[in-house]
OpenMM code with the backbone's topology and positions (N, CA, C; nanometers):
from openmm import Vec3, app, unit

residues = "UNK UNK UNK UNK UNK UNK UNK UNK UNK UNK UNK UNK UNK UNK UNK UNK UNK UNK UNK UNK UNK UNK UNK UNK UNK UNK UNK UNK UNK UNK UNK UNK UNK UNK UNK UNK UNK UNK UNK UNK UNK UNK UNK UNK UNK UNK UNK UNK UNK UNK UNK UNK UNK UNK UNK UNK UNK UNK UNK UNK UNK UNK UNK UNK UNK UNK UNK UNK UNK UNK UNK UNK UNK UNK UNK UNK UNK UNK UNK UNK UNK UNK UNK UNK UNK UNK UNK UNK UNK UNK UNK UNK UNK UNK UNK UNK UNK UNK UNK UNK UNK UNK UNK UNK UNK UNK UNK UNK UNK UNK UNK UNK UNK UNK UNK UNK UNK UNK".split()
positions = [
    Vec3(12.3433, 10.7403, 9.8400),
    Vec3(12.2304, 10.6679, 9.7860),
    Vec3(12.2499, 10.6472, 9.6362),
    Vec3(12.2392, 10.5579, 9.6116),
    Vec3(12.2598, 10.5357, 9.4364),
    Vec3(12.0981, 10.5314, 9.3508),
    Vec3(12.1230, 10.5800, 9.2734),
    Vec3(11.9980, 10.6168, 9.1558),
    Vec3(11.9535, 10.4708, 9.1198),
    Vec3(11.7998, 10.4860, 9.1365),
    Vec3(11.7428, 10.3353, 9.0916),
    Vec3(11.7626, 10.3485, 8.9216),
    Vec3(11.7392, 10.1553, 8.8341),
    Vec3(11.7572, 10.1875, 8.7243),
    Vec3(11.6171, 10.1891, 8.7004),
    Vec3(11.6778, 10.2528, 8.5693),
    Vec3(11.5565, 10.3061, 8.4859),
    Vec3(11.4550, 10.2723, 8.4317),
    Vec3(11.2927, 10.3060, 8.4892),
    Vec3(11.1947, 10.2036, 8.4304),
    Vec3(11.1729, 10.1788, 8.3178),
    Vec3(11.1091, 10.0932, 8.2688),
    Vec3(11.0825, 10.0223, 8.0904),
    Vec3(11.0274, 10.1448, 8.0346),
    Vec3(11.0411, 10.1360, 7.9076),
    Vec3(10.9571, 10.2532, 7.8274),
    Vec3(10.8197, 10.2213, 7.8482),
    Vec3(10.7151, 10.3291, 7.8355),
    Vec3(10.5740, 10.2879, 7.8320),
    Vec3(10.5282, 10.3942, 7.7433),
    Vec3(10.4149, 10.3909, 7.6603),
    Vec3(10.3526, 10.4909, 7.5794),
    Vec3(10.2890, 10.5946, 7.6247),
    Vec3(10.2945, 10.7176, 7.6018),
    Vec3(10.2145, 10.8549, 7.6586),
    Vec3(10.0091, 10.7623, 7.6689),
    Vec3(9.9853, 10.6846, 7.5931),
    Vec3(9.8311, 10.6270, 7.6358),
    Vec3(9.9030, 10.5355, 7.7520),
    Vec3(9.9752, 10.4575, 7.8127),
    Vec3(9.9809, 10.3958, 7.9329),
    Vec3(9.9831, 10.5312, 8.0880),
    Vec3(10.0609, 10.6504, 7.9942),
    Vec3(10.1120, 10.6997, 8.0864),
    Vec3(9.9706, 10.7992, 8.1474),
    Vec3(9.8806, 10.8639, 8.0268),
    Vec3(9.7852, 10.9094, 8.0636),
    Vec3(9.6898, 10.8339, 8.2075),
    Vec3(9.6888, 10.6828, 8.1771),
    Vec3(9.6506, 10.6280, 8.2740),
    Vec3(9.6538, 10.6357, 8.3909),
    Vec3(9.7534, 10.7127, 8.4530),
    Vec3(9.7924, 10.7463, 8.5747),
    Vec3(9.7437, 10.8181, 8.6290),
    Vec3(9.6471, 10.8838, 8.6918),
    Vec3(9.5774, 11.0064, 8.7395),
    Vec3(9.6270, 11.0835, 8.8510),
    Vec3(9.7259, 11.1823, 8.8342),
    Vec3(9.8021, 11.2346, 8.9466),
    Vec3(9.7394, 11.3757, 8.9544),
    Vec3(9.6781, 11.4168, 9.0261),
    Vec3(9.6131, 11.5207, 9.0873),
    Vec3(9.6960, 11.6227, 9.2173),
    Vec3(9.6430, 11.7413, 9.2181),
    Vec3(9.6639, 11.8313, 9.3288),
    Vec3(9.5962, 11.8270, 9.4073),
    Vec3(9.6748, 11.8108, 9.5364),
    Vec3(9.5364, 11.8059, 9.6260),
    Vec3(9.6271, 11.9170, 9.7737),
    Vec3(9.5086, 11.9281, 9.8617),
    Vec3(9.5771, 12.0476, 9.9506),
    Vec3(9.5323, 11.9417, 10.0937),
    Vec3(9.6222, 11.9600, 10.1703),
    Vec3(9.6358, 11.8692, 10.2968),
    Vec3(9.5139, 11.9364, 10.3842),
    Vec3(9.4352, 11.9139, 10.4805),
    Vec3(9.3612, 11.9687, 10.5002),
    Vec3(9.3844, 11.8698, 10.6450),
    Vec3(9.4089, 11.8259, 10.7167),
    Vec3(9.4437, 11.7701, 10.8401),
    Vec3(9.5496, 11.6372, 10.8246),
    Vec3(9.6734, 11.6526, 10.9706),
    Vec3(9.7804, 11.5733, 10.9322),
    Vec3(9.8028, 11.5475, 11.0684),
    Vec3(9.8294, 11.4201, 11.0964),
    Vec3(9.8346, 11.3337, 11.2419),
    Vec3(9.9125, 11.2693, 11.2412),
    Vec3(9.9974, 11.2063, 11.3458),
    Vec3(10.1166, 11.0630, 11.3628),
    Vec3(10.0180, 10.9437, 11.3483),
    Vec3(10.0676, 10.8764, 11.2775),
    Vec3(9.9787, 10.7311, 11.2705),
    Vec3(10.1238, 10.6115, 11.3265),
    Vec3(10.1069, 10.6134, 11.4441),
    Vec3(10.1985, 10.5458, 11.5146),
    Vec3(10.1566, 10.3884, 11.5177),
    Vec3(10.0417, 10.3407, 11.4461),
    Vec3(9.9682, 10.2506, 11.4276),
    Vec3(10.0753, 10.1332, 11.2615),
    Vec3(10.1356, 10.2407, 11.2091),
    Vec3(10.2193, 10.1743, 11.1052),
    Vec3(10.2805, 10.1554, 11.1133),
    Vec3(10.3754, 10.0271, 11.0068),
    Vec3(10.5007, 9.9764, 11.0652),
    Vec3(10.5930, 10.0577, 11.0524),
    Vec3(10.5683, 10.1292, 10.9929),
    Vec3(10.7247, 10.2008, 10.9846),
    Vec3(10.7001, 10.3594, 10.9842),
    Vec3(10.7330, 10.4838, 11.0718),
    Vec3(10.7070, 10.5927, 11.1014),
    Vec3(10.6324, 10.6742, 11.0101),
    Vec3(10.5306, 10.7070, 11.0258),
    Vec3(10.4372, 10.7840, 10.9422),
    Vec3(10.3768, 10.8732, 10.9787),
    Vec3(10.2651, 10.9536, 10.8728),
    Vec3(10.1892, 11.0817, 10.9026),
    Vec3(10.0716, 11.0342, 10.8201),
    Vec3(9.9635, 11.0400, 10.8780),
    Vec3(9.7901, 11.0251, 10.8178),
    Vec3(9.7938, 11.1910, 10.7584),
    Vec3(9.7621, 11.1376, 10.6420),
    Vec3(9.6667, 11.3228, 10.5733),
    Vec3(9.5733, 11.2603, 10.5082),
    Vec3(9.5029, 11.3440, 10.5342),
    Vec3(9.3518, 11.3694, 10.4758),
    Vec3(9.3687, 11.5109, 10.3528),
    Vec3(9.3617, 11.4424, 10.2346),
    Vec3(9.4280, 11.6115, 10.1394),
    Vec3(9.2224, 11.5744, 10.0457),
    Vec3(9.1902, 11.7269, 10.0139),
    Vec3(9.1085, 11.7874, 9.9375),
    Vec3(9.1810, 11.7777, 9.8150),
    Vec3(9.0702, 11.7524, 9.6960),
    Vec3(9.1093, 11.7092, 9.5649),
    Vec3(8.9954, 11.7781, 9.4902),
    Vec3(8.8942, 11.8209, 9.5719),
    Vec3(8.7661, 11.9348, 9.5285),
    Vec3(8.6679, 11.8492, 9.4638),
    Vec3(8.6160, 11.8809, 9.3960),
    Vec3(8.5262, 11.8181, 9.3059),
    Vec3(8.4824, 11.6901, 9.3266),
    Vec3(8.4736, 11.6267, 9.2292),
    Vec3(8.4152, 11.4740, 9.2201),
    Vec3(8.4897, 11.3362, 9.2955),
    Vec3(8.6192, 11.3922, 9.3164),
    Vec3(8.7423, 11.3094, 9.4348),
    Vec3(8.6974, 11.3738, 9.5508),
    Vec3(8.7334, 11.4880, 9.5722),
    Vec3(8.7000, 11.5046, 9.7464),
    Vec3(8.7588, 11.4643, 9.8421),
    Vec3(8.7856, 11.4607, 9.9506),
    Vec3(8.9126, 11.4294, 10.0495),
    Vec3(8.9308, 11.2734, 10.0747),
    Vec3(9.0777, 11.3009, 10.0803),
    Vec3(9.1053, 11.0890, 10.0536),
    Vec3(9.2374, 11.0978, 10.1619),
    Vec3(9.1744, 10.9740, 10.2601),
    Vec3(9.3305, 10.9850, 10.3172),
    Vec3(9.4517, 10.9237, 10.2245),
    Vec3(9.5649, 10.9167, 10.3239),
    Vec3(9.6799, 10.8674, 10.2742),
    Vec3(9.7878, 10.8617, 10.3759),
    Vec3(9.8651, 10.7666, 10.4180),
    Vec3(9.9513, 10.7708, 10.4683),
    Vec3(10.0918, 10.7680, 10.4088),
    Vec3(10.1558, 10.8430, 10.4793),
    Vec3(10.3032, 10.9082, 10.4355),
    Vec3(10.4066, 10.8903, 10.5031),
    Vec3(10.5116, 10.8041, 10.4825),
    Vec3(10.6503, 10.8195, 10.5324),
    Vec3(10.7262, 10.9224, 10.5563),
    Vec3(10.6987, 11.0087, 10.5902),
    Vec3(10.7769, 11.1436, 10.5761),
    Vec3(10.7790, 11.2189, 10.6820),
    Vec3(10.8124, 11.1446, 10.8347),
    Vec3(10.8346, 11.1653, 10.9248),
    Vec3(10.9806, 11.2629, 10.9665),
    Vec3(11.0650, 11.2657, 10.8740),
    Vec3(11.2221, 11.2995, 10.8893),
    Vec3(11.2271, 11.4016, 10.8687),
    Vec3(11.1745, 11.4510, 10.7396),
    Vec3(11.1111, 11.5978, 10.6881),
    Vec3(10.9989, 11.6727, 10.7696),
    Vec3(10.9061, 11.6531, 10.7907),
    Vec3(10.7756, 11.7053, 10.8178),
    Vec3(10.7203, 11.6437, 10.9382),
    Vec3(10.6518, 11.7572, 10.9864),
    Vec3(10.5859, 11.7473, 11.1383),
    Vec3(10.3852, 11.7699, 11.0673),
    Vec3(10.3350, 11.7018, 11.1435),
    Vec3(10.2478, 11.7290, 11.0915),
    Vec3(10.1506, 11.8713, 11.0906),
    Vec3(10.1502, 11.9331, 11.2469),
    Vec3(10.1180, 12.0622, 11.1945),
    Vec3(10.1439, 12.1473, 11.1071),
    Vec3(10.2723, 12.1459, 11.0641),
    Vec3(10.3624, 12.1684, 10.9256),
    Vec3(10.2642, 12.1877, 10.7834),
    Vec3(10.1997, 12.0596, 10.7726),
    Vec3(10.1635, 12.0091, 10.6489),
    Vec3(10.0274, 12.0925, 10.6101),
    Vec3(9.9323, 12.1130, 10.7161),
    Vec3(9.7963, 12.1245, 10.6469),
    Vec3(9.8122, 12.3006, 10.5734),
    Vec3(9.7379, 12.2659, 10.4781),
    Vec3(9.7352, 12.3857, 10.4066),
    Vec3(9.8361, 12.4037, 10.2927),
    Vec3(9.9281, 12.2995, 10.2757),
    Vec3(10.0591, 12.2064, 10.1985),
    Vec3(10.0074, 12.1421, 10.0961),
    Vec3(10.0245, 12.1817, 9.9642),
    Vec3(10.0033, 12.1142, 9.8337),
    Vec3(10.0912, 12.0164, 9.7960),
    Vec3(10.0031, 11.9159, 9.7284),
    Vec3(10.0884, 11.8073, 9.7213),
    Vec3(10.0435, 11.7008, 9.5677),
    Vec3(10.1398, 11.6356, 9.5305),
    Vec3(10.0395, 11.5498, 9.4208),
    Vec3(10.0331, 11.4208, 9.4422),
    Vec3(9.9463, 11.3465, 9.3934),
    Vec3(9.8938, 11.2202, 9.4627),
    Vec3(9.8331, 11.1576, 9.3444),
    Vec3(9.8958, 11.0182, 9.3269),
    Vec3(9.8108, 10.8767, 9.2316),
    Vec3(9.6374, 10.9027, 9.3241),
    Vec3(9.5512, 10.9490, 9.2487),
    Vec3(9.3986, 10.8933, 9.3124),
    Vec3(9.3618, 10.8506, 9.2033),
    Vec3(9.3895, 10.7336, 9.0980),
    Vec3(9.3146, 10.6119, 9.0912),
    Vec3(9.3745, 10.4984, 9.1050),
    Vec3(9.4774, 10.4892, 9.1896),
    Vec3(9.5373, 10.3583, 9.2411),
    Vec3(9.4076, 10.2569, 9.3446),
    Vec3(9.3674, 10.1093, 9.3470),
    Vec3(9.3175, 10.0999, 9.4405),
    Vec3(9.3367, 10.1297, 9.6047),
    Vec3(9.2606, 10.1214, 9.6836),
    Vec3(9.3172, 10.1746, 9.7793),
    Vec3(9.3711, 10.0281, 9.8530),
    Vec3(9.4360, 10.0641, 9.9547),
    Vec3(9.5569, 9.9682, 10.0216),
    Vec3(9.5760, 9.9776, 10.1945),
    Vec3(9.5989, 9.8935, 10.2438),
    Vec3(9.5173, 9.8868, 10.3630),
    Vec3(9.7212, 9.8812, 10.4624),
    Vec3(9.6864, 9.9743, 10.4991),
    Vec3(9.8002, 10.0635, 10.5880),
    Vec3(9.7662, 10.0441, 10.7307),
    Vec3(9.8251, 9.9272, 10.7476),
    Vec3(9.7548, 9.8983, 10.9343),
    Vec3(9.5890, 9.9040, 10.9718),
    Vec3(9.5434, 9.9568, 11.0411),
    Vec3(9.4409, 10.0116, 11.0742),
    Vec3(9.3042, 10.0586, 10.9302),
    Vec3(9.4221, 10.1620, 10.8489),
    Vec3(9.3685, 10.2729, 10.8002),
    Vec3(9.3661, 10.1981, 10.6525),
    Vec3(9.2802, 10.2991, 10.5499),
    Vec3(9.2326, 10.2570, 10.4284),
    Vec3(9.3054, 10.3795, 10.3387),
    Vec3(9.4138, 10.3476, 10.2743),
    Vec3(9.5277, 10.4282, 10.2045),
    Vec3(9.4495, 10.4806, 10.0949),
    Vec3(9.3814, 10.5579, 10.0262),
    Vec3(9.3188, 10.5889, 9.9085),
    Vec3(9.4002, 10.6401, 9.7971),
    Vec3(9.4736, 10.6972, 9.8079),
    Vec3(9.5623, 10.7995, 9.7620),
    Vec3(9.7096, 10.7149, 9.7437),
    Vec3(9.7711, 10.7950, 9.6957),
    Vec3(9.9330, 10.7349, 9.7077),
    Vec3(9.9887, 10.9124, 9.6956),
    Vec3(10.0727, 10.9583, 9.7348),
    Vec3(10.1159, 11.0946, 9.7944),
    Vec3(10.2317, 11.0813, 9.7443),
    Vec3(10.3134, 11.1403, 9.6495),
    Vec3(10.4371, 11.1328, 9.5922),
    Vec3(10.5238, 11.1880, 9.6636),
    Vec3(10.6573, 11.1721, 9.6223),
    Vec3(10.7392, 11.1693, 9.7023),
    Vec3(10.8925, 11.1709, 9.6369),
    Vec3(11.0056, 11.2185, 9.6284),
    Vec3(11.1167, 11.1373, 9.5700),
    Vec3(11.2084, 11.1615, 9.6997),
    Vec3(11.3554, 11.0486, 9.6981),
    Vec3(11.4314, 11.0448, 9.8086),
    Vec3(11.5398, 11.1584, 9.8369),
    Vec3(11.6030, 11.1869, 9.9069),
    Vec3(11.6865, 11.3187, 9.9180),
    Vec3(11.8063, 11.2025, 9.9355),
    Vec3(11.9740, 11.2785, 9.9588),
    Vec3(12.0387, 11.1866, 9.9257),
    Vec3(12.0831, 11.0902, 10.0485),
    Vec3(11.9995, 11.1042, 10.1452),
    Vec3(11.9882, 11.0087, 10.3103),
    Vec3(11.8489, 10.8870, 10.2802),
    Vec3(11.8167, 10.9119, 10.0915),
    Vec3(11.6636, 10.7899, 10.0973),
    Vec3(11.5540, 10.8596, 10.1977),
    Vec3(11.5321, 10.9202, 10.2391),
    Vec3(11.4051, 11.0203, 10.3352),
    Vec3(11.3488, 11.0981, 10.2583),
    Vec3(11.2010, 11.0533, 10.2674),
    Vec3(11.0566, 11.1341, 10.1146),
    Vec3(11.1009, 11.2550, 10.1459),
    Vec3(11.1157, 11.3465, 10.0674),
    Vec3(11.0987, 11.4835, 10.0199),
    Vec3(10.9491, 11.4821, 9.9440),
    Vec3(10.8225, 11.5614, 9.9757),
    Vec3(10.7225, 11.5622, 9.9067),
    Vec3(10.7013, 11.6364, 9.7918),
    Vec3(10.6370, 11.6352, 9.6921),
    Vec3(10.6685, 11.6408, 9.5843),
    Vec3(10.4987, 11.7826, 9.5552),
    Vec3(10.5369, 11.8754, 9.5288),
    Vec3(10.3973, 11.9672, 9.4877),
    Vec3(10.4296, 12.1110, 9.4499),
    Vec3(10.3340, 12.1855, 9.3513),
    Vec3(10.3875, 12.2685, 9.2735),
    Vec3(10.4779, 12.3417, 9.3818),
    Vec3(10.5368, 12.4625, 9.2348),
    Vec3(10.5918, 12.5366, 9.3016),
    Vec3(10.5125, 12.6872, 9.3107),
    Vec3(10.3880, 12.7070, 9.2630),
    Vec3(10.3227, 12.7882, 9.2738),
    Vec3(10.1873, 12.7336, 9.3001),
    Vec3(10.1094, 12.8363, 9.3760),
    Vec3(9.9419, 12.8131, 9.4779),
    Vec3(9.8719, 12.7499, 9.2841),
    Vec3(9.7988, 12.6507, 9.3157),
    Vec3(9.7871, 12.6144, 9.1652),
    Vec3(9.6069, 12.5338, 9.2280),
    Vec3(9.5113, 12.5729, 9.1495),
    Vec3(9.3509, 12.5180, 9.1744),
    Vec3(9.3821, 12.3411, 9.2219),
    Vec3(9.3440, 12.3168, 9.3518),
    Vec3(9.2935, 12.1891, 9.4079),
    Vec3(9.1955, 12.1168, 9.3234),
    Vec3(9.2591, 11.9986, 9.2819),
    Vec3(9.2025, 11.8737, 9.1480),
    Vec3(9.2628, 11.8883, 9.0505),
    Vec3(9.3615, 11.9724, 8.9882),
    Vec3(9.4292, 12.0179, 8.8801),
    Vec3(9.5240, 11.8537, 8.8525),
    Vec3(9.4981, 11.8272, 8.7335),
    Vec3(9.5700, 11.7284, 8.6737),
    Vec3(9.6820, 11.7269, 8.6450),
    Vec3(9.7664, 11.6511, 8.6746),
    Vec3(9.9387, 11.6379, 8.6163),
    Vec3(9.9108, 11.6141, 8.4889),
    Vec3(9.9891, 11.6655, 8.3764),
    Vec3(10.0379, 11.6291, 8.2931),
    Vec3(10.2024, 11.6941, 8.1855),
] * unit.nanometer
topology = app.Topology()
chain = topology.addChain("A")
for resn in residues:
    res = topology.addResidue(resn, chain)
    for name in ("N", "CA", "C"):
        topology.addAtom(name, app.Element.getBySymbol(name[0]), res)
């Protein structure tokens, strides 16, 4: 797999813009309903966010009983985006392993649900 190039510079105020949060999976299903192999989660974000689905490519890696109880970080102020059926709220990060297949992306220690990236 070859390394994408490198995005444009942007300023730490563009970058603040981004709202990437912790959130904890709290139920995870096959959504065989999308075009291309996926997993529905529903992740807790606590507070004033509160549970948002999201659908996830990350069928290759992860089973969904696997996931719940699985920290993870997630864009929640992207608009949301309409994933077949379902209403995408979230965007669920991810980077590729070297076969291009999501590896999910979340601390490496138990860290408070809503906790902000920065």
């Amino acid at each position: 797999m070859t390394t994408p190039e490198r995005a444009p510079e942007i300023s730490f105020d563009d970058f603040m813009k981004v709202d990437i949060r912790v959130g904890t999976i709290v139920e995870a299903a096959p959504f065989p309903e999308a075009r291309k192999p996926a997993i529905r989660l529903m992740i807790d974000f606590g507070g004033e966010i509160g549970v948002k689905k999201s659908s996830a490519q990350i069928t290759v890696h992860y089973r969904p009983e696997e996931l719940v109880g699985r920290q993870v970080v997630a864009v929640v102020n992207f608009p949301p985006r309409q994933i077949g059926p379902m209403r995408s709220e979230v965007l669920t990060l991810g980077v590729p392993d070297a076969n291009g297949e999501v590896v999910l992306l979340g601390p490496g220690h138990a860290v408070p649900t809503g906790g902000r990236m920065f």
